[in-house]
N, C-alpha and C positions, 0 to 999 in steps of 0.2 A: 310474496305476501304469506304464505302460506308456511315457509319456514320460517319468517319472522314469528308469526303466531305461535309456531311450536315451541320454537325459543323463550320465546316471552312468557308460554306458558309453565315451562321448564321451571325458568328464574322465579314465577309466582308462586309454585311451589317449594322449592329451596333457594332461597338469597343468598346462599354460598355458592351458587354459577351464576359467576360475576361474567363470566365468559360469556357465558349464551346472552346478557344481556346486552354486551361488546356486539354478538355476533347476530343477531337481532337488529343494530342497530344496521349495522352492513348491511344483511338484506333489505332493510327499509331504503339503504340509500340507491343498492343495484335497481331497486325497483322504480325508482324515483327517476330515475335517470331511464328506465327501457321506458317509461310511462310518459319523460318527454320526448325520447325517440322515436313514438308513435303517434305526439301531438295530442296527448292526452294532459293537458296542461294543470285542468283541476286536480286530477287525479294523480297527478305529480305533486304538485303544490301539498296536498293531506301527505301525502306519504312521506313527503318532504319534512313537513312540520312531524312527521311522526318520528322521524329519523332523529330529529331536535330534544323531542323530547327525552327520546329512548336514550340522549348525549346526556341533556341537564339531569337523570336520572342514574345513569351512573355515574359523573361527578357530581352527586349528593348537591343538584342546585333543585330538586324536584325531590321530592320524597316517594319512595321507593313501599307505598302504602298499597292497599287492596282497593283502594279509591282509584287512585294513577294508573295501576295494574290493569286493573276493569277497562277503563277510562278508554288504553291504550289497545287494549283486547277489543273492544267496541269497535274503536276504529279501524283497526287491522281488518277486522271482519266484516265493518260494513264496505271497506271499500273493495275487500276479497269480490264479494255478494255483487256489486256493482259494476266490474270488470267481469265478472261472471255473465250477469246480466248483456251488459255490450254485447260480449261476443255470440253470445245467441242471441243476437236483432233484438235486443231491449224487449222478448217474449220471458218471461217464467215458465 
């Protein structure tokens, strides 16, 4: 997640690394995939769907705005926060 994030933060500052938004989408998908190899099935699922987006976003089926960006950032990081959370026993 965390390289997703970085990536994506990449791309929201220069739209000409179209790469990182490619590779972004990758780590959303690695993650999707370790998050149902631990039966983490929601937590798959958002990731999943972030992976989707970060697709229709590079081919231009989503708009590639500070809206989506955000959007996308949110989610990244809220479920960064929450896989965080898990693994230290759901304490802060």
């Amino acid at each position: 997640m965390q390289a997703a994030l970085g990536r994506l933060q990449a791309y929201s500052t220069d739209a000409d690394l179209t790469n990182a938004l490619r590779l972004a989408r990758d780590d959303a998908h690695q993650a999707a995939g370790a998050l149902r190899m631990v039966g983490l099935e929601g937590a798959a699922t958002l990731a999943g769907a972030i992976e989707s987006c970060l697709i229709d976003v590079n081919e231009n089926r989503l708009p590639a705005n500070d809206e989506m960006m955000r959007a996308l950032r949110n989610a990244l990081e809220g479920l960064q926060r929450w896989i965080k959370d898990l693994s230290m026993g759901g304490q802060r």
